[in-house]
DRENLUMMAR-647359 format. One record per atom (N, C-alpha, C): x negated, y negated, z negated; residue in one letter. Coordinates in steps of 0.05 Angstrom, whole numbers, plus 32768, in hexadecimal, padded with zeros to 4 digits. Atoms other than C-alpha are relative to their C-alpha. Layout:
% DRENLUMMAR-647359
XYZA ...
//
This chain:
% DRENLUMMAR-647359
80087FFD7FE4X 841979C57FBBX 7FEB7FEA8006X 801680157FF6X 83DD79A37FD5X 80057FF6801DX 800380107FE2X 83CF7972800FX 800580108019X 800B7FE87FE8X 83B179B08035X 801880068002X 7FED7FF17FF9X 83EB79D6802DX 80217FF2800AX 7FEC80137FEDX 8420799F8049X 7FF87FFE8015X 801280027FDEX 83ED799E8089X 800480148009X 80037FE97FFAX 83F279E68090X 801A7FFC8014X 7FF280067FE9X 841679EB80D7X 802680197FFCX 7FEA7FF78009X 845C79FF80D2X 80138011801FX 7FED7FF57FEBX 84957A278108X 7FFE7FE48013X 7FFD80167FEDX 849179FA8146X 7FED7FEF8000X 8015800D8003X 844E79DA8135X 7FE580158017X 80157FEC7FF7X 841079F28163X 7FEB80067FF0X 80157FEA8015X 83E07A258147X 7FE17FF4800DX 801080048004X 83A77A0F8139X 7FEC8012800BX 80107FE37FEBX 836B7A318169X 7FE87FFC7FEBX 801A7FF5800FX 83307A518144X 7FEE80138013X 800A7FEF7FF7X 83007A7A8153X 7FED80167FDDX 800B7FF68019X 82EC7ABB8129X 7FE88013800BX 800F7FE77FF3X 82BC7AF6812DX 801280167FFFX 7FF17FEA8002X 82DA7B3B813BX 7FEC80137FEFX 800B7FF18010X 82CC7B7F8119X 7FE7800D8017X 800B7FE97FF0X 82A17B928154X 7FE57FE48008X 801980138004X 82787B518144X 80037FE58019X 7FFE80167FEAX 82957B248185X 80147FE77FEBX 7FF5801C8007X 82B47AE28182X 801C7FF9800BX 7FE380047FF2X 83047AD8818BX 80047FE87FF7X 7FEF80238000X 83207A9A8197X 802080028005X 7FD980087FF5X 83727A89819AX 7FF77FF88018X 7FFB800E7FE7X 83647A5881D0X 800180158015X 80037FE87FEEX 834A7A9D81FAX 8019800F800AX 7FE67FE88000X 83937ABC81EBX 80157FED8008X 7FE4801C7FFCX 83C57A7F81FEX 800080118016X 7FF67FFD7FE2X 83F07A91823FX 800A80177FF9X 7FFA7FE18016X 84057AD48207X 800A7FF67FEBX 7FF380008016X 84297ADA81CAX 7FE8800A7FEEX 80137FF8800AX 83F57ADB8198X 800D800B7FE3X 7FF67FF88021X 84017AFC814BX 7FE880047FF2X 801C7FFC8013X 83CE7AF18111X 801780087FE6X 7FF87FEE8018X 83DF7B1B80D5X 7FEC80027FE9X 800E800A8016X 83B77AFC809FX 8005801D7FE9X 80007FEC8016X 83A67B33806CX 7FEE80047FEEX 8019800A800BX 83867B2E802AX 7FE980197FFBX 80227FF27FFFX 834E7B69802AX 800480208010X 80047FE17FF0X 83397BA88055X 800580147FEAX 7FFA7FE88014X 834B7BEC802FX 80097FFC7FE4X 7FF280088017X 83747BCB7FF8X 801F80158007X 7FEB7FEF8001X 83B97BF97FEEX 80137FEE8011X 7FEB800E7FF3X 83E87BC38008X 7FF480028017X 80117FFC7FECX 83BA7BB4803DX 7FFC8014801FX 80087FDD7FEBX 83A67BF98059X 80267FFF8007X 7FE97FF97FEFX 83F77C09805AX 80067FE2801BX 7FF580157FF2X 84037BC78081X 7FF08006801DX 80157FF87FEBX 83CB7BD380B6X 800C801A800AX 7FF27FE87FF1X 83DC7C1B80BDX 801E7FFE800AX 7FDC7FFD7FF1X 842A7C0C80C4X 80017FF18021X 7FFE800A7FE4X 84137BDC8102X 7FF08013800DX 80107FE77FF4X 83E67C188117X 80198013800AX 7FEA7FF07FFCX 84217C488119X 80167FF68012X 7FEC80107FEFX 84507C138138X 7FF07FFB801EX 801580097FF4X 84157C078168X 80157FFD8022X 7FF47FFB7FDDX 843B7C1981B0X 80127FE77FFDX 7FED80177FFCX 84747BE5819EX 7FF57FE57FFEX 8010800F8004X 84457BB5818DX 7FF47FFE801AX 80107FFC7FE6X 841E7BBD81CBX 801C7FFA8024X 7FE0800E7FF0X 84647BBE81F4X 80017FE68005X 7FEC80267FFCX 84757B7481E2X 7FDC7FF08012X 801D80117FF6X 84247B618207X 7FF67FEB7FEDX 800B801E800DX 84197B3481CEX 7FE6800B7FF8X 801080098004X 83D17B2B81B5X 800080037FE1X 7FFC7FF98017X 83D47B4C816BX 7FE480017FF5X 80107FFE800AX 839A7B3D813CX 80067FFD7FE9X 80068006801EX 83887B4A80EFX 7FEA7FEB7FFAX 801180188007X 83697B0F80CAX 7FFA80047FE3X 7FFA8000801BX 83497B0F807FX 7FE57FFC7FFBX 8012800C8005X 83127AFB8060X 7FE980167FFCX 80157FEF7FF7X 82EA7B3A8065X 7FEA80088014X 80147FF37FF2X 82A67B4C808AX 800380128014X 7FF87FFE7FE7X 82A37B5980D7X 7FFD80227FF5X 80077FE48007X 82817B9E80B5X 8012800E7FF2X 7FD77FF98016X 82C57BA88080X 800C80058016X 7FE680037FECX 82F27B9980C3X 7FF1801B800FX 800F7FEA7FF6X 82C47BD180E7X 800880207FF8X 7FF07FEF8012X 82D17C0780B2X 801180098000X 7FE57FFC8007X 83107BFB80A0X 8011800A801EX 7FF57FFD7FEBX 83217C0180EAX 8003801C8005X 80047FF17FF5X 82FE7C3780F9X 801180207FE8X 7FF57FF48016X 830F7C5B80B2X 802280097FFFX 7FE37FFA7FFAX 83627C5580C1X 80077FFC8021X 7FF67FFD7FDDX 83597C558110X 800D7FE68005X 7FF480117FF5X 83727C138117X 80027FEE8023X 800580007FEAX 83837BFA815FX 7FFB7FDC8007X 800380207FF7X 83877BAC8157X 7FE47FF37FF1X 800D800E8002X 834D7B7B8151X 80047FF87FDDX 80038008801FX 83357B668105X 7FEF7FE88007X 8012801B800CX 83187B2180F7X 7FF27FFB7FE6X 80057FFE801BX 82ED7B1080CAX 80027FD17FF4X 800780238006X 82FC7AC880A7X 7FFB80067FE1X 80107FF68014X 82CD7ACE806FX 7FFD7FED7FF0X 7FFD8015800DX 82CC7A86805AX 801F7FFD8000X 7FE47FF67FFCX 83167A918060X 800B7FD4800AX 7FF4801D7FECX 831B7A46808FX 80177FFF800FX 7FEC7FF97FF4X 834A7A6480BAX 801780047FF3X 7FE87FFD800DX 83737A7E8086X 80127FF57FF4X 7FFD80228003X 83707A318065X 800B7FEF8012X 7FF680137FF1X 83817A1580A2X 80208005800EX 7FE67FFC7FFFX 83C77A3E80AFX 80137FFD7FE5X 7FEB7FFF801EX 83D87A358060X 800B801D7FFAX 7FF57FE58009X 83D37A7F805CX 7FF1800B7FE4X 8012800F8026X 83B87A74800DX 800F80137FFAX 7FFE7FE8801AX 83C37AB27FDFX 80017FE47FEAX 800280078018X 83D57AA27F95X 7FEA800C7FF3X 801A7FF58008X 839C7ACB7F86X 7FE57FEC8002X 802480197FF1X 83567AA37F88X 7FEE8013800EX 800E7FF57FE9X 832B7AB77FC4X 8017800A8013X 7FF87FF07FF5X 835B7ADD7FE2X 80177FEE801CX 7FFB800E7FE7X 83867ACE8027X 802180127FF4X 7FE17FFB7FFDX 83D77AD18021X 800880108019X 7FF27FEE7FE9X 83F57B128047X 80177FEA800FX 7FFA801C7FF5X 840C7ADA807CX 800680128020X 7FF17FF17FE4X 84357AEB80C7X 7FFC7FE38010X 8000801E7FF8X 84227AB180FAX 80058009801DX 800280057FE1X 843F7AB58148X 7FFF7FF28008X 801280197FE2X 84297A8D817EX 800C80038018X 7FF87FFF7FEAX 84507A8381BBX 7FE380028018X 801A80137FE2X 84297A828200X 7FF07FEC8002X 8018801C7FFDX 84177A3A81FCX 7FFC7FFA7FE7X 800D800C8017X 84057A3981BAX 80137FF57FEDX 7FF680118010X 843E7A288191X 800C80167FEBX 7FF87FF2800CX 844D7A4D814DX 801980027FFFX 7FE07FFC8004X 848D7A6F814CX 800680097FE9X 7FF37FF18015X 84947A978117X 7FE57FFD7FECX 801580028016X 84717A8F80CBX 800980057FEBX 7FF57FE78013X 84747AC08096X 7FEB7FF37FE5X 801D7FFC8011X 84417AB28061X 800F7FFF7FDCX 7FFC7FF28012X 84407AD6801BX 7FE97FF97FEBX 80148006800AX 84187AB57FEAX 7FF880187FE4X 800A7FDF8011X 84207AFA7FBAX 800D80158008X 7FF97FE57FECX 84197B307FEBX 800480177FFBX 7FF87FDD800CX 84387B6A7FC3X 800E800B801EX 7FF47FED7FEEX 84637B768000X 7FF47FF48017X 800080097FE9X 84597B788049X 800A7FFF8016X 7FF180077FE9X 84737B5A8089X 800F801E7FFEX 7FF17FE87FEFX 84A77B8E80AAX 7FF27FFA801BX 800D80087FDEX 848A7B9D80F1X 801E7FF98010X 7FEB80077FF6X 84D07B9C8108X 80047FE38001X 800180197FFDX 84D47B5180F6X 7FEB7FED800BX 801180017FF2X 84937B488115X 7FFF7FF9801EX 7FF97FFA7FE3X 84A37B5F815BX 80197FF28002X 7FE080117FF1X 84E77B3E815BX 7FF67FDD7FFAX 800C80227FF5X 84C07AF98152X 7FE780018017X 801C7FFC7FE0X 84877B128189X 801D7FF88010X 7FE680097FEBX 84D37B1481B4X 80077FED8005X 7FF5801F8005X 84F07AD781A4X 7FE47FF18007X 8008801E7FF7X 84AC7AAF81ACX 7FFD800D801DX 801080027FE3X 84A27AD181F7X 80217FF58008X 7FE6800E7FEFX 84F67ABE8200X 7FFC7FE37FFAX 800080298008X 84E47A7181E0X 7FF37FFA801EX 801780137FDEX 84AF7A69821EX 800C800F8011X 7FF480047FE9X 84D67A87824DX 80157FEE8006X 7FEB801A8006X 85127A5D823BX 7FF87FE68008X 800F80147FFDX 84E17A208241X 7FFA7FFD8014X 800180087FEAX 84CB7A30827CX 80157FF9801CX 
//
C-alpha cells in the first residue's frame, strides 16, 4: 500500500470536491451538489462487458434511483466524446465524467490492479459533504448491487437528518 493510498478518504471522512467535465462537454463540480446525497460510481471504461452491464443495470433501476433525489454520476477515465456515445449508444440517464488523467480517481483511492485503469469503486456523500458509504474494487470482475447502493443513498439522507 502506498502513502497515497492511506490518504485516500475513508467512511466518515469528507469527500474531497473536484471538478470534472461532463459527456455533454460542461463542467461538474461536487461543491455544486452539497445540500444532496451525492453518488460517484467510479468505472473503469465505456462499452467494456462489465461496464456496459453495470451502467445499464443503473439505467433500468433508473426510477428508484431518481426516488431517493440523490445526485448519481459515472466517473472513469474515458473521453467527454466515449461518455457521449456510450450514453447515447445504451440510453443512459445519469451524467458521465470524464477523469482522463484519472486525479480524481487518485484522489478517492479508487486504483484498479490493472495499470491505467480506475477501480469499479461506490463513493456516497451525505448533504454536507461527508462520505458515507465506500465500496471500492480494485479487480472489478463484479459489480456493485444497486440494491446496496440505494440502501446507503437512505442511510446517508437518515445520518443528516439524525444530525440535524
Amino acid at each position: 500500500m502506498t502513502a497515497q493510498d492511506q490518504s485516500a478518504p475513508k467512511e466518515g471522512a469528507t469527500a474531497p470536491n473536484f471538478a470534472l467535465r461532463d459527456g455533454e462537454g460542461g463542467e461538474w463540480r461536487l461543491s455544486d451538489h452539497l445540500g444532496k446525497v451525492v453518488v460517484l460510481l467510479f468505472y473503469p471504461g465505456d462499452e467494456t462487458p462489465v461496464c456496459t452491464r453495470q451502467m445499464c443495470s443503473v439505467r433500468d433501476r433508473w426510477s428508484d434511483y431518481a426516488a431517493t433525489g440523490a445526485e448519481v454520476v459515472g466517473i472513469s477515465t474515458n473521453t467527454v466524446e466515449s461518455h457521449r456515445d456510450f450514453a447515447e449508444h445504451h440510453d443512459l440517464p445519469l451524467r458521465l465524467l470524464a477523469d482522463v488523467d484519472r486525479q480524481v480517481a487518485d484522489l478517492y483511492g479508487a486504483r484498479s490492479i490493472v495499470p491505467g485503469k480506475v477501480a469499479r469503486s461506490v463513493f456516497v456523500i451525505d448533504p454536507s459533504g461527508v462520505i458515507r458509504y465506500r465500496d471500492v474494487r480494485p479487480l472489478g470482475l463484479f459489480r456493485p448491487k444497486d440494491d446496496d447502493i440505494i440502501k446507503a443513498i437512505q442511510e446517508a439522507q437518515e445520518c443528516q437528518n439524525r444530525e440535524r
